[in-house]
Each structure stands twice: as structure tokens, then as C-alpha cells.
C-alpha positions in Angstrom: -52.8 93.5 -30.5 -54.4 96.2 -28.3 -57.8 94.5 -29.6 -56.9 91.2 -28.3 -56.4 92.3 -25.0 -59.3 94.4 -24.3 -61.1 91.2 -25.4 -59.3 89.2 -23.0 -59.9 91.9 -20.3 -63.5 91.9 -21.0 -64.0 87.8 -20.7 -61.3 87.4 -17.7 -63.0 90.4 -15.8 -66.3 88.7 -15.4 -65.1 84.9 -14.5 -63.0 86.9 -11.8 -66.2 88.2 -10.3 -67.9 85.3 -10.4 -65.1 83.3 -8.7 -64.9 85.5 -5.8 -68.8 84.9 -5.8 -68.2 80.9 -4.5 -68.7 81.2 -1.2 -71.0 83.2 0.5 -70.5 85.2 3.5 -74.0 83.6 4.7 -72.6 79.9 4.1 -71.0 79.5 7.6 -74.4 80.1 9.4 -75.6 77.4 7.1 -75.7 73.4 7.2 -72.4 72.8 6.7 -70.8 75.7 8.5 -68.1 73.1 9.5 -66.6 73.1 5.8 -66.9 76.5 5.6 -63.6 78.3 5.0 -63.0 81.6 7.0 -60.4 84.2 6.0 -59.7 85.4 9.1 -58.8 81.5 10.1 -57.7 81.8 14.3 -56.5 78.0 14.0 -53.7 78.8 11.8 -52.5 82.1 14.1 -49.3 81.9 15.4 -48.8 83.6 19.0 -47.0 87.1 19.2 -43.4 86.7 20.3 -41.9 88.4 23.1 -38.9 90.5 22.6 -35.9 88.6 23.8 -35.2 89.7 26.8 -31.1 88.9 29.1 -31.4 88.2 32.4 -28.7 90.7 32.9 -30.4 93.3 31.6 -33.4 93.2 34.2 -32.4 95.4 36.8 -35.5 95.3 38.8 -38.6 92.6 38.6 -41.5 92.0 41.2 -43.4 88.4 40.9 -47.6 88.8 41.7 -50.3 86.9 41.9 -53.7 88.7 40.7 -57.5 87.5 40.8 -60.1 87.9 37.9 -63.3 87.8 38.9 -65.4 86.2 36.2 -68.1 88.1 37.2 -67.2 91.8 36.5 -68.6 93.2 33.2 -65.8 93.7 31.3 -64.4 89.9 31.9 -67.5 88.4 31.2 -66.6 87.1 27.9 -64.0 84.9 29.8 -67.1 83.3 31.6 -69.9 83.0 28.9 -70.9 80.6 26.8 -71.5 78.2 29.8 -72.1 75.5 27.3 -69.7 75.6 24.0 -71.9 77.2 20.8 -71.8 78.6 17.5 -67.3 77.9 18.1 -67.5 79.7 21.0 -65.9 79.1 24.0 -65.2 80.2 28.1 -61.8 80.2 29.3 -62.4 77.4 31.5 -63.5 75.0 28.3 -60.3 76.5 26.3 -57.7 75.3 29.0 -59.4 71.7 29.3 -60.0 71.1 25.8 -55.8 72.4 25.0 -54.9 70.0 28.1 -56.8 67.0 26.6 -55.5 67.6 22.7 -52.1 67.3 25.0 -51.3 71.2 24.0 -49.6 72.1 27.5 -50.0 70.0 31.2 -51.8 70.8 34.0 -50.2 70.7 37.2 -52.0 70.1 40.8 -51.8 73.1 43.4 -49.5 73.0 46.0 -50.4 72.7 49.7 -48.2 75.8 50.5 -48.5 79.2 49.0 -45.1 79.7 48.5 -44.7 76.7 47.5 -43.4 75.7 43.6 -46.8 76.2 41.4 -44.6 74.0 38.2 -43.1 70.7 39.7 -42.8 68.3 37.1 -43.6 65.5 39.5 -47.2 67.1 40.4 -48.4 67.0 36.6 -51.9 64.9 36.4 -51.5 62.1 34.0 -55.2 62.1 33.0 -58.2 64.0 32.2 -59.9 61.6 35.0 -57.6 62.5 37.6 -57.7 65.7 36.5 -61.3 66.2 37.1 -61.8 64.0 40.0 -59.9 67.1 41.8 -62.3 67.8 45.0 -64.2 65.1 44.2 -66.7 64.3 47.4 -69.7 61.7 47.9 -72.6 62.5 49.4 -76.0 60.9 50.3 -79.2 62.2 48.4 -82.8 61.0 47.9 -83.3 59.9 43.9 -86.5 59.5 43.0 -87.2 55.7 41.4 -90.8 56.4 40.9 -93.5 58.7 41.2 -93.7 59.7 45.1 -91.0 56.7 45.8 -87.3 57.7 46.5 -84.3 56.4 47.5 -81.0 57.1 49.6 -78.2 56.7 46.9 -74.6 57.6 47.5 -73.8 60.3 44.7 -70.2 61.4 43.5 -70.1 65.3 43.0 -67.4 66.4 40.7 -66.6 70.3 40.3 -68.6 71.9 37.1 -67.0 74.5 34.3 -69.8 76.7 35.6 -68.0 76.4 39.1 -65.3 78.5 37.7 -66.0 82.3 39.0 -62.2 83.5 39.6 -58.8 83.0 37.6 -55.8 83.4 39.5 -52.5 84.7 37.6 -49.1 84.6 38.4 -47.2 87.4 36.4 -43.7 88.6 36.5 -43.4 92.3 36.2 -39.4 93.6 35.0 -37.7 96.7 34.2 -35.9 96.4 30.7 -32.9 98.7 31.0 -32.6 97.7 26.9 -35.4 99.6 26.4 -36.1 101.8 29.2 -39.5 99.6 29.8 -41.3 98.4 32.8 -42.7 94.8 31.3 -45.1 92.0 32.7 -45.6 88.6 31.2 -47.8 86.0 32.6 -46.2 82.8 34.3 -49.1 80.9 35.3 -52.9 80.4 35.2 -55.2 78.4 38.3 -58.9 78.2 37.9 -60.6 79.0 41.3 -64.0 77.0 42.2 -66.5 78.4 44.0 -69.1 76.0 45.6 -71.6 75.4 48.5 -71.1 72.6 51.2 -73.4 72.3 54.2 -75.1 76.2 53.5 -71.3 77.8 53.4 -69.0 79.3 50.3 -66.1 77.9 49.9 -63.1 78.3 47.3 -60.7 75.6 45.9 -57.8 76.3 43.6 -58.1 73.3 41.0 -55.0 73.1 38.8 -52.0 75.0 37.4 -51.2 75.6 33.8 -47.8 77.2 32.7 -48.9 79.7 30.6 -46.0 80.1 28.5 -46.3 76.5 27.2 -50.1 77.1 26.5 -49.7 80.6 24.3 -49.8 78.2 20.6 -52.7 76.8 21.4 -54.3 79.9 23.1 -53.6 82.0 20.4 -56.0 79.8 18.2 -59.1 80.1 19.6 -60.8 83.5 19.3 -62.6 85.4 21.8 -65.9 87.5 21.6 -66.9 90.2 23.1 -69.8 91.9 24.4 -70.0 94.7 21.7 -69.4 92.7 18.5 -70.1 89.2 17.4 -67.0 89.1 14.9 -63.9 88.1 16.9 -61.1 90.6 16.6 -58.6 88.7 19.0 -57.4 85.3 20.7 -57.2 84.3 24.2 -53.6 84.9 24.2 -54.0 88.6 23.0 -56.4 89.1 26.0 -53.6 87.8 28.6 -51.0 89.8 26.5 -52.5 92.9 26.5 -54.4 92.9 29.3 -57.9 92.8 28.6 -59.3 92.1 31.8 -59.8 93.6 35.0 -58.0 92.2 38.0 -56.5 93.1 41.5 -53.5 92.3 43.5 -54.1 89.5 46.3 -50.2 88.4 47.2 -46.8 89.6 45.9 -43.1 87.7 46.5 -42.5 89.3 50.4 -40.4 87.9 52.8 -42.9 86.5 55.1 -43.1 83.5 53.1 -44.9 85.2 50.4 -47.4 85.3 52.4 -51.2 86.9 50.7 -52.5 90.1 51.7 -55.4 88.5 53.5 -52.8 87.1 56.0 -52.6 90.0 57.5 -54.9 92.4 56.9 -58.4 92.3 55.8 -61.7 94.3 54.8 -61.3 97.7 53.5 -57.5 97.5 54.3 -57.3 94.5 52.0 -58.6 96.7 49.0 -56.0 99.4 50.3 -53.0 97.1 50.3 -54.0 95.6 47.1 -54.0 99.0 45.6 -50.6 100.0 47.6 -49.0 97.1 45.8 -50.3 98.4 42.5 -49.1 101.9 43.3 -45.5 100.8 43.7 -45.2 98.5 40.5 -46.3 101.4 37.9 -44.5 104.3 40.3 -41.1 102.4 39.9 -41.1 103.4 35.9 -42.1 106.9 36.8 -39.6 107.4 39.3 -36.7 106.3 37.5 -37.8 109.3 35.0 -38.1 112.0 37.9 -34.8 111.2 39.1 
């Protein structure tokens, strides 16, 4: 008997090998990269639940809104690739590709800053409208033919690469459950930067509810400066934080009114910083008490 198994063992063994040999860690750079199976698959992740939390037990909470600037090292990755390649992606191209798959809606900006960023009634009902946002016509001289141009009357839409700054809406709330000071993100607005007549300006495009987009966030991988294998989603980043951002506006009784209302410059920075102060000294002060 013992003989019959050590001869099973000894063919089994081998065909083992040889089936974990199929598929070759090489194949998805290949020709038919799209068929190629990964085991670390990001399309069948499911997002990280947050702890439930009772409204009763949330003794204290501030609401903010913070900036990203696309543009500092470490949040480069949210920027880059400009153009989507080897499956990867910008933030910008995640959001409008999970709003065209229907995944979560975009909502348009209000006119007022304290006005409601979610009303059901200000969702765009197309990718057309949706991108048509800021839309502006302007005269230019097209060339026709060599040293011959023409006046046409040109329609300039805003460009992914337009996207230097994210603005976030967060919640921040002490958990008396746990003795925790928490923050979870509400809300996410692309910011376009563009030139008109020789001057900067900004436009906030469009609202997503962040909470409705984590699923489909939490498939799509992000890559980092350091390592070309992704270790994390989209929604990981926003979960844990891995970006660099500062305070421009917090709920206030002057009609939430942003910082830049009322002070600017270096004062700006300092009341930004002020407002960052108070959120992370509230947990330490309940502990010193």
C-alpha cells in the first residue's frame, strides 16, 4: 500500500508543477494581456466597510472642505497618466468613466457656497451635458491651406488635463463608542484650471457623492511613484488619506463662508492651519481633561 502511494506522489507531484507553470507571469505584458488573468484581480474588490456608527453616539463633528493640489509630489499619481495606458488611470478619467458605466451621478455645482452640493434635481442626465460644463466659443484662425487661413468659430470644452485641484467635502466626528475622532469623505468636485484672455481662472465642474462611488472606486487600482505593482484602490487612498491637502472653508456661521472671504496671503495659510489645529486638538484634549 505504502508503495502505491509514493508512486502516486511521485506522478501527481510533477503534473502539479507543471500546472502551476500555465501562465506566465510575463503573459500580461504580452499580445493578449487583456485575457490575462491576475491574482491580485482589483475588479472583483469589494470596498472596506465603515464601522456602523448612531447618530447619538457622535458627540461632537465639524464638516470641511479641503483642496488637493494635483500638483504636489506625493499626489501626483492622482494626476498622471494624462492619457489612460498599460490600465492605468488619473482620478479625473476614474470618476468619468464610473459616471458613464452609470456607477454613481454627477451632480452640477451650486451657485452658493453654502448652498446643498447633492440636490437630486441638479444631477446631469448625460455625459454631453456633463461635459459641455463651461463650454465657450471663440474665434480662431484655421489654416485651410498652406499660408491660407480662416476665421472659424471654435467650441472649447474643458480637458482631463485641466484638472489641477480636487476639492473634498469630509465630515470629521468624535465616536464616544470608541473614544475616536473619525473623518469620512462626503463629497468629491474636480477644479479646472484654465486661461482666458492672458488670466488664470478656476471653475468647480461637477459634484460626486462619494459614498455612492466607493464600489466602483475600490476597483480600479492606483500606482505609485515608487513601485509599478499596485498595492491599493482609489478608495483606499480617500480612506486612509493618502494625499496631501489643506483646509480652505469649514461649516461657520457666516454662511460658511471660505477662508479667502476674509483673510488672505500668509494669513490664509495660518487660518487654514488654525482650523487644522482645532480638529486634531479636540481628541487630545478630551484626554488631558
Amino acid at each position: 500500500m505504502k508503495a502505491i502511494i509514493r508512486i502516486a506522489l511521485f506522478i501527481l507531484i510533477p503534473l502539479y508543477g507543471l500546472s502551476q507553470e500555465g501562465v506566465r507571469f510575463t503573459d500580461k505584458f504580452g499580445p493578449f494581456h487583456d485575457t490575462y488573468q491576475q491574482e491580485n484581480d482589483f475588479s472583483n474588490r469589494e470596498y472596506a466597510q465603515y464601522p456602523f456608527v448612531r447618530e447619538a453616539d457622535v458627540v461632537w463633528q465639524r464638516i470641511t472642505w479641503q483642496i488637493i493640489d494635483l500638483r504636489e509630489k506625493m499626489n501626483l499619481p492622482l494626476y498622471y497618466p494624462i492619457d489612460e495606458m498599460h490600465q492605468r488611470k488619473s482620478l479625473i478619467k476614474v470618476i468619468l468613466d464610473g459616471i458613464e458605466q452609470n456607477q454613481f451621478n454627477a451632480f452640477r455645482t451650486p451657485l452658493r457656497n453654502n448652498a446643498f452640493e447633492f440636490d437630486p434635481e441638479n444631477i446631469f442626465l448625460s455625459m454631453q451635458e456633463l461635459k459641455d460644463v463651461g463650454m465657450r466659443e471663440e474665434i480662431v484662425p484655421i489654416e485651410i491651406r498652406p499660408g491660407v487661413t480662416r476665421d472659424s468659430l471654435v467650441s472649447i470644452r474643458w480637458r482631463p488635463e485641466e484638472i489641477k485641484q480636487i476639492l473634498i467635502k469630509e465630515v470629521w466626528y468624535f465616536n464616544r463608542r470608541d473614544s475616536r475622532l473619525h473623518v469620512e469623505t462626503i463629497g468629491i468636485c474636480p477644479i479646472r484650471e484654465y486661461v482666458v484672455d492672458g488670466l488664470m481662472r478656476r471653475q468647480r465642474l461637477f459634484w460626486i457623492y462619494y459614498p455612492d462611488a466607493r464600489p466602483y472606486m475600490a476597483t480600479v487600482p492606483v500606482y505609485s511613484m515608487n513601485n509599478d505593482r499596485p498595492l491599493y484602490t482609489f478608495d483606499d487612498l480617500f480612506v486612509h488619506r493618502y494625499f496631501n491637502s489643506y483646509f480652505i472653508q469649514e461649516a461657520n456661521v457666516y454662511n460658511d463662508r471660505t477662508i479667502t472671504d476674509y483673510v488672505t496671503g500668509r494669513e490664509a495659510q495660518l487660518e487654514s492651519e488654525r482650523i487644522k489645529r482645532e480638529i486634531f486638538d479636540y481628541e487630545q484634549n478630551l484626554w488631558e481633561n
